[in-house]
Structure formats: structure tokens, C-alpha cells
Residue, then its C-alpha position, 0 to 999 in steps of 0.5 A: x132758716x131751713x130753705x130745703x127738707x126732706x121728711x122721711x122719704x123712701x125709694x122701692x124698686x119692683x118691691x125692693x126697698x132701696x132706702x127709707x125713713x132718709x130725713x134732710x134739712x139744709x139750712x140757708x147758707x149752709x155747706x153740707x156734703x152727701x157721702x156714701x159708696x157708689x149705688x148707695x143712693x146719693x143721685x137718687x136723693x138728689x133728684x128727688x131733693x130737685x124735684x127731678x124724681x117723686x119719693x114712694x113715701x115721705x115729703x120733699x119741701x122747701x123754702x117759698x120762691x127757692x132759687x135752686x140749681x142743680x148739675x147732675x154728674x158730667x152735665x154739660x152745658x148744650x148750646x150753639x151761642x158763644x161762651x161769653x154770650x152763655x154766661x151773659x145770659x145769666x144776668x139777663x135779668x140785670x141786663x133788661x134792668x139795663x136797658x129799661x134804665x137806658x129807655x128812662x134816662x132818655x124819656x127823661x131826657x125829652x120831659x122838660x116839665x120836672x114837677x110834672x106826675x109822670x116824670x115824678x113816676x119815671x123818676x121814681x122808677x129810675x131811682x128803684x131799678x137803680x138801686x136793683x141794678x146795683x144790687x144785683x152786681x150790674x155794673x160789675x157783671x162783666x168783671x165778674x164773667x171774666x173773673x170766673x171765666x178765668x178761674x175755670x180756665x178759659x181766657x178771652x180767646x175762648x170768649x167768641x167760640x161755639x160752646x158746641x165745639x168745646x170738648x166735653x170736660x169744657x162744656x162741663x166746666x162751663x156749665x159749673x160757671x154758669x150756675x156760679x153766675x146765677x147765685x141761686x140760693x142753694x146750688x146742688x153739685x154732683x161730683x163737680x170737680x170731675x174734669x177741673x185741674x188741681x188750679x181751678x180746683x183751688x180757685x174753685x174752693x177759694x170761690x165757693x168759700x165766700x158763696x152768699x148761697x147755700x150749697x149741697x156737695x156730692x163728691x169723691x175729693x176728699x181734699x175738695x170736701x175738707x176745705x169747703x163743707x162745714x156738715x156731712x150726711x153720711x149715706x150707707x146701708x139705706x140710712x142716712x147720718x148726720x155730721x158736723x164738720x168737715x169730712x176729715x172730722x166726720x171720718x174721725x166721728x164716725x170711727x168714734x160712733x161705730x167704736x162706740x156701737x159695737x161697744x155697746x153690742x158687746x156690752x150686751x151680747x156678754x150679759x144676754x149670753x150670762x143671763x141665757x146661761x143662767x137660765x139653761x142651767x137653772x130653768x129645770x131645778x126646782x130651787x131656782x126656777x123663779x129666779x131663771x124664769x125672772x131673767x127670762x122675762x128680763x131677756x125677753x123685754x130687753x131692747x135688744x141693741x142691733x150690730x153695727x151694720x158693717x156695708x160689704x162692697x169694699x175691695x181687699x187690695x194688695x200689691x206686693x213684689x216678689x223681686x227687689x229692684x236696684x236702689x235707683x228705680x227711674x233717672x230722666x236727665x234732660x228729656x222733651x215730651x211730645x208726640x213731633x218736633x213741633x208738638x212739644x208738651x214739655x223739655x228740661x224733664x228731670x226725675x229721679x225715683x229711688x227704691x220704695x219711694x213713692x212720687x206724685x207727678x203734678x202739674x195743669x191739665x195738658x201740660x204732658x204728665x200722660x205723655x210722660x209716663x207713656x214716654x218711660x214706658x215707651x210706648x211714645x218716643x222720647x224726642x231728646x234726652x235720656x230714660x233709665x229703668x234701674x236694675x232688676x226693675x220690673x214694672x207694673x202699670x194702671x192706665x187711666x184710659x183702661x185702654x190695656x183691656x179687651x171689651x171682648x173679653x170677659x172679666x175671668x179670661x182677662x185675668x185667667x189668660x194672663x195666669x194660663x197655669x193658676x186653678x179657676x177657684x185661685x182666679x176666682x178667688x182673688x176677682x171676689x177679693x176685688x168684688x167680682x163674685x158670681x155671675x159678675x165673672x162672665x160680664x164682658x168688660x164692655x159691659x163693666x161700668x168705669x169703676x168696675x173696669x178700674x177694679x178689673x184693672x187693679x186685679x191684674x195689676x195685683x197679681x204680677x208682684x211688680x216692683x215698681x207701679x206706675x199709675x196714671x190717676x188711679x183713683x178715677x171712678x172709684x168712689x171715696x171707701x175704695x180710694x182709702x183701700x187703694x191707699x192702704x194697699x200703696x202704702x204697704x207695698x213694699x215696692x216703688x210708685x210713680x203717679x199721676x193723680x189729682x186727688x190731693x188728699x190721695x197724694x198726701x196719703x201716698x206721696x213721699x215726694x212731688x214732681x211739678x211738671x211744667x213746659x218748661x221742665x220739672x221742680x222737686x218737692x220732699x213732701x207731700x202735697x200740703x208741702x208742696x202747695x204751702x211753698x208754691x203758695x209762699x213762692x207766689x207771695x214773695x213774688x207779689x211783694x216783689x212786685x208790690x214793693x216795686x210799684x211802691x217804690x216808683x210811686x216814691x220816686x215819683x213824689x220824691x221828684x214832685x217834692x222839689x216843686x209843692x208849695x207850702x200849702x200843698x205840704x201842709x195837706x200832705x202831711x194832713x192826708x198823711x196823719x188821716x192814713x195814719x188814724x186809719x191805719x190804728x183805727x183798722x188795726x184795733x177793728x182787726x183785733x177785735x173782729x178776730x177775738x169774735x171769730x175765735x169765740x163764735x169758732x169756739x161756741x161752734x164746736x163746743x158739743x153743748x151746742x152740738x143738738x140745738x139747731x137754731x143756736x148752730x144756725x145763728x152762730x155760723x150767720x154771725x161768723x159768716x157776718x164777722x168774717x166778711x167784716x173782718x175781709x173789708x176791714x183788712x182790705x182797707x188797712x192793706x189801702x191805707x198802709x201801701x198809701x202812707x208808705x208811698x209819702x215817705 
């Protein structure tokens, strides 16, 4: 069922046509992500998909009595009461079910006459709000708000605090939280994983896989995008296309479409050129003018096929080293962070970074990994252990806080004054490579927007042919194309890279290693970012079984102990009990079996490209596979039930 639409809607500014002819549907629990470079109009279609703005021509529809929520990009929530008392406040329509029950249950209580109209009509009521009250989650609420609570980082010491005196990414988080506990029927995002930590941000997809609702994405994570959106609308050169898949699989088709266009332009470009040729050199020639003047009507009704809209806008980085460092580039043996004695963020630091390697730093928001880098860089004082630069190094750094550049100066003097000797044209030659063309040159960097000051930033970084890079989330406020750009360039430096970034799929492009920071010191991964989370994932269940095993094994020793004293008739039920656990168990296991061979074939019918056009088939495929998995998560939880409750007989 189509619960949002839009129909052929346009945007124009003072006669400028920003967008037209844009057509969206979203379906009901649909995952659909809106890509597109910044200023290509993605918040502009949001808010007129919320009603926020009116489109100058086309229509916005949708479902009768639509549930709908939307969070502009670093909204954050705005209010004086307590956190736990905002998120109370979406379920206050559960929490009034509640009262009026209570309000029942005592009328009911005073009524000594049972077969009497009006107790009969409270009873009935009764009945009704509690089958609503469950429905609605109302004797699980509490759990659920401190469930999403915590997977948003904030524990119960959070719960009693001022949302106003949050910092701004926690009022922002919040505000994510808030609308997750509302359940509308389509929750629209703009660029929510701003401010989340790579933790909540796995929490976050985790969650939103299992979301009853439908969901529009606005986002620059590509890692993020990949495992929770199942389409994409692709906003460029003010049209927009439709995908299905998740974002790596749209990449992969849309490089396929644009191959295919262009060679479908080609195709016809060569036979106009022919037929044009032949009609030059045959229109004048008595012989032959009815054949040139046949292939003159035959060019002049041609649909002529339009190139391959090639968007300009994309940044041409390069790094390069002029000098070649020593083989070992960074040692850190047993270093502490922290700005005092008393303030430490993290000790036992350990790293070595080798000659053309490239190595992600991670860890938790908090933990110290800006700290570190301005640690090694020395711009903060190590408070034990040793920092060690290798020979010949020189470094270059990206600081996320763009604090190295000077709001007074404008875009050429931060550039030129650093290269007194270099020619104007060279300087601007090379801020154009970087999209800084024309008048964009004499803006203050005061007046720069973040992406333009991250470019700015990347420029200078670019013209000092350092050795070794050290970047503190450098992909911050650049949007998705450049980001790839910025990969390119890193992966073809020839020089070394020490980073911090959580853009997950930045770190599996660039990242030959990964350096875990914790409190506690530091843990190397040889790989990249998959790697690391497939054995931190595998470190967690070990440890789980562990303590699952634990807890079994107790169970045993307990009941071996009761063993001694049941009765006869007591073994028999247990061996009863143990028998029915076992059924259960062969029963779950076959509903398994089953349950996954569907999911295989509704997977299958999904991407078979027969049925890439027929809507209506793709909708009722993906209900029966949501259906199908949710069965398939009861029937696995009841066998894991049964399993743990047999071994604890034996």
C-alpha cells in the first residue's frame, strides 16, 4: 500500500528552476534512502514530503490519517522537563488508557450489582482499553524506554536530568529516541547518524531493521545506508531515479545505467556523423540527392538520444609526498591521555604505524581519540610514556575542528600566504580543482559553510606533499561523492595515514589496520573495519556462551543436588517434562527448516529482474518476507527456550 506520494512536483527560485517533474512513492514499511550531493535539493523534497513547504507545481499525498515524523538534520529536542519524563511523554496516550483503566477497575470495585447495564457497560470498556493497552506496548513501555535509552547512550543517571542542560548532539540523540518511541507509521530522517558513535550507530541499524513503520533516510553513511535501506532515490541534475537495493547495489547500477547511456549516446552519435557526412557529400550531386535528402528527413526525425548528464561539483583531490619517511613512521609504548593527573581519558597506549600504511583509530565518543592525535602532535602534553616520529617524517594534519584556519582570511590568502613564492593563477588553479572558482575566492572563511571550509582545509593539506597524514574525521560535512574522491586520493597517496573516523565504510576503503581505543589501552586489528567488527562481534558471543554455560551449569548442579530427595512420582514428570522439551525442540527445528527455505525463495523472487517493474508484486513479496522473518525470530527464540531448558535435566 502507497501511504506517501508525490506526483510531479517542481521547485523554482526567483525564475530559476531548481527541480521538476520529481515523482516519489513510498510504500508501507518500506526502507528507502534519498541520496544526492549537497544542494541537490534532498531537505527541499523533504519538507515538502512533510508538508513543511508547498511544491510550485505537482502534488504531495498521502495515506489517510498517516502517522508521520520527521527530524530535520541536527534537530534537537527542546524542553525543560527530565529525559525519562520526555520520553514518557510518547506514550502518553497509553499512559491515560492506564489511568482510565485504574479509574474502572475502582467503579467496579464500588458496583455490587454485576448483572446491572452499567457495570456491564464498564465492564465492557474495561475489556476494550485492555486489549488497546496491550496492543500498544502498555505493560512493556517502561522497558521499552530504557531499552532505547540505552542504546542511545544515556543510563539511568541521565534519567532525572534537564534535557536543557544536555549538550547539543545529546538533545539531537534524544530527539532520535523520541520519535523511535512514537512508532509513527513513516519516520523521515535527515542525516541521523550525526553525533552517534560507531556503538549506537550498530544499535541504531540493529533497531531500525525490526521497525514496524516505514522509513525515509537522508544520509551520507554509506555503511549505515547498506544495512538498513532496501531502495534508493538517487537526486541529481534536478531529476530523480529510482533503485532497488541497498546503496552498494545502486552504486553498482547506476555505474551499469550511466555505462549503458553513454553507450547508447555513442551509438547514435557515430550514425548521425555517417549520415550527416553522407548528406554533405552527396546533397549537391545530381545522382544522389534523393538518397541524401532521404537521410536528411531520416536525421531530422531521429529521437535524438540526450548525453549522459555528467553533474560538475565533484572535488579532484590529490596527496602526494615529495620525501620518503623512515620505515617506522609512529611508536607509542605505554602512553596516558588526558588533559591532568586527574583527568585521564586513557593509559597503556600502544601504536606502531609503519611506512604506507594506513590505520583507523576507533573506539566510543569520549574515550580520548582527538586527544590523542593532539597528544602526537604535541599540542597537549603526554602524561606518561613515549611518543616517537620515525626518520624524516614530516606530517600533515586535518583537524575536524577546522580550528588551524583563520575566519579573517579569505580563501586565496589562506592558501597564498602559506606559498608566498607560488604565481596567483597556480593558487587559483589548484582551489578551482577543489571547487573554489570565481568570486568563491575572495569569501571570508568565516562565511564558508563546514564543507567548504573541510575543502578549504583539504587544499592545504594537498599542497605540502607530507609524508605522513594524520586526519581527525576527515570526511565530516562532506557529502557521499566527495567522500569517494577523498578515498580515491588516500588510497593512491604514496605516503602514510593515521585516522579517526566513524565513517565505517570510509574505514573499509582506506584502513589497512584498525587500533581500538579504550580506557583501558589499545587492541590492533590487521584489517579493515568488517574485520574488526566480525572479531569484536565473535569476542562477544564467546563471551555470552560463557556466561550462559555458567548459568546452565549452576542450574545443573542445583537440580543434581535436588535429584537425591524427588519422589517417584516427581522423576516421572520430569522425565514427562523432559520428553515434551524434546518434541519441542524436533518440532522448532523442522518449523526452522522450513521457515528459511521461504525466506531463500521470497529473497530470490525479490531480486529476479522479472519482477523488477511490477510494484504491487515487489510489495507483497517484501510483507510476506518481513512476516516470514519474524516468524522465523519467534520460532529460533523458543527453540534457544527449550534447548537451555533440557540441558539444565541432564
Amino acid at each position: 500500500m502507497i501511504i506517501l506520494q508525490a506526483s510531479d512536483v517542481a521547485r523554482r527560485f526567483s525564475g530559476i528552476t531548481f527541480f521538476e517533474n520529481i515523482s516519489l512513492q513510498i510504500q508501507d514499511k518500506a526502507r528507502v534512502a534519498l541520496v544526492g550531493r549537497n544542494g541537490a535539493g534532498k531537505s527541499t523534497l523533504l519538507k515538502m514530503l512533510v508538508g513543511e513547504e508547498q511544491p510550485d507545481e505537482g502534488v504531495v499525498s498521502t495515506k489517510k490519517g498517516l502517522r508521520l515524523a520527521y527530524l530535520a538534520q541536527n534537530a534537537g529536542l527542546d524542553s525543560g522537563r527530565t529525559v525519562y519524563a520526555e520520553m514518557l511523554d510518547a506514550f502518553k496516550t497509553v499512559i491515560e488508557m492506564e489511568a482510565r483503566m485504574r479509574t474502572i477497575e475502582n467503579k467496579m470495585a464500588d458496583t455490587s450489582d454485576y448483572q446491572s447495564e452499567a457495570y456491564q457497560n464498564l465492564l465492557a470498556e474495561y475489556d476494550q482499553l485492555q486489549y488497546d493497552f496491550n496492543q500498544r506496548n502498555g505493560y512493556g513501555y517502561d522497558a521499552t524506554i530504557r531499552a532505547v535509552l540505552h542504546g542511545f547512550g544515556f543510563d539511568e543517571s541521565f534519567y532525572t536530568q534537564a534535557v536543557s542542560s544536555l549538550s547539543g548532539g545529546q538533545r539531537t540523540r534524544l530527539a532520535i529516541a523520541k520519535q523511535l518511541l512514537e512508532t509513527p507509521d513513516l519516520l523521515i530522517l535527515d542525516e541521523p547518524t550525526n553525533h552517534l558513535d560507531m556503538q549506537t550507530l550498530a544499535w541504531l541499524e540493529q533497531y531500525l531493521q525490526s521497525y514496524q513503520g516505514a522509513l525515509l533516510i537522508v544520509s551520507h553513511d554509506r555503511y549505515f545506508l547498506d544495512r538498513v535501506v532496501n531502495e534508493v532515490y538517487d537526486m541529481h541534475s534536478g531529476e530523480l531515479d529510482h533503485y532497488k537495493g541497498n546503496y552498494s547495489q545502486f552504486m553498482e547500477q547506476k555505474a551499469q545505467k550511466l555505462s549503458a547511456e553513454q553507450r547508447a549516446f555513442d551509438k547514435q552519435q557515430d550514425e548521425i556523423a555517417k549520415l550527416e557526412d553522407f548528406v554533405n557529400r552527396n546533397i549537391v550531386r545530381a545522382s544522389t540527392t534523393k538518397r541524401a535528402q532521404s537521410r536528411r528527413k531520416q536525421l531530422e526525425r531521429m529521437e535524438r538520444i540526450e548525453a549522459p548528464k555528467n553533474e560538475s561539483g565533484v572535488a579532484h583531490i590529490t596527496f602526494e609526498a615529495d620525501t620518503e619517511s623512515g620505515k617506522e613512521v609512529l611508536q607509542l609504548a605505554e602512553v596516558k591521555i588526558g588533559y591532568s593527573p586527574a583527568e585521564v581519558l586513557a593509559q597503556n597506549v600502544n601504536i606502531n604505524v609503519d611506512k604506507q600504511h594506513a590505520v583507523a583509530l576507533v573506539g566510543p565518543n569520549g574515550v580520548g581519540k582527538s586527544t590523542l592525535i593532539k597528544t602526537i602532535l604535541g599540542q597537549l602534553p603526554s602524561l606518561a610514556g613515549t611518543i616517537k616520529l620515525g626518520a624524516n617524517v614530516t606530517v600533515g594534519y586535518y583537524d575536524q575542528e577546522q580550528a588551524t584556519l583563520n575566519p579573517k582570511k579569505t580563501v586565496l590568502d589562506s592558501v597564498w600566504d602559506e606559498h608566498p613564492l607560488a604565481p596567483e593563477k597556480d593558487i587559483r588553479s589548484i582551489l578551482g580543482s577543489f571547487l573554489f572558482t570565481g568570486e568563491a575566492v575572495d569569501k571570508t572563511v568565516a562565511a564558508l559553510s563546514g564543507g567548504e571550509r573541510a575543502r578549504l582545509l583539504m587544499t592545504k593539506l594537498s599542497m605540502h606533499h607530507d609524508n605522513f597524514l594524520i586526519l581527525d574525521e576527515p570526511t565530516n560535512h562532506l557529502d557521499i561523492d566527495s567522500r569517494e574522491v577523498l578515498e580515491t586520493a588516500l588510497n593512491e597517496y604514496n605516503g602514510t595515514i593515521f585516522f579517526v573516523s566513524h565513517d565505517r565504510y570510509f574505514i573499509n576503503a582506506v584502513a589497512t589496520e584498525v587500533v581500538e581505543l579504550s580506557a583501558d589501552g589499545t587492541r590492533f586489528f590487521d584489517g579493515d573495519y568488517d574485520y574488526y567488527l566480525e572479531k569484536t562481534q565473535s569476542e562477544q558471543v564467546n563471551k555470552n556462551r560463557a556466561k550462559a554455560s555458567f548459568e546452565v551449569e549452576t542450574k545443573a548442579a542445583d537440580l543434581t543436588v535436588a535429584k537425591v530427595e524427588l519422589s517417584q512420582t516427581e522423576l516421572k514428570e520430569r522425565q514427562k517434562e523432559q520428553r515434551r522439551l524434546k518434541r519441542a525442540i524436533e518440532s522448532a527445528e523442522q518449523d526452522m527448516e522450513s521457515y528459511t527455505e521461504q525466506i531463500d525463495q521470497l529473497n530470490v523472487a525479490l531480486n529476479d529482474p522479472a519482477n523488477g517493474t511490477d510494484l504491487a508484486k515487489l510489495t507483497a513479496l517484501q510483507n510476506d518476507l518481513d512476516e516470514m522473518q519474524i516468524k522465523l525470530s519467534k520460532i529460533e527464540g523458543a527453540w534457544t527456550e527449550a534447548s537451555i531448558a533440557l540441558e539444565a535435566f541432564d
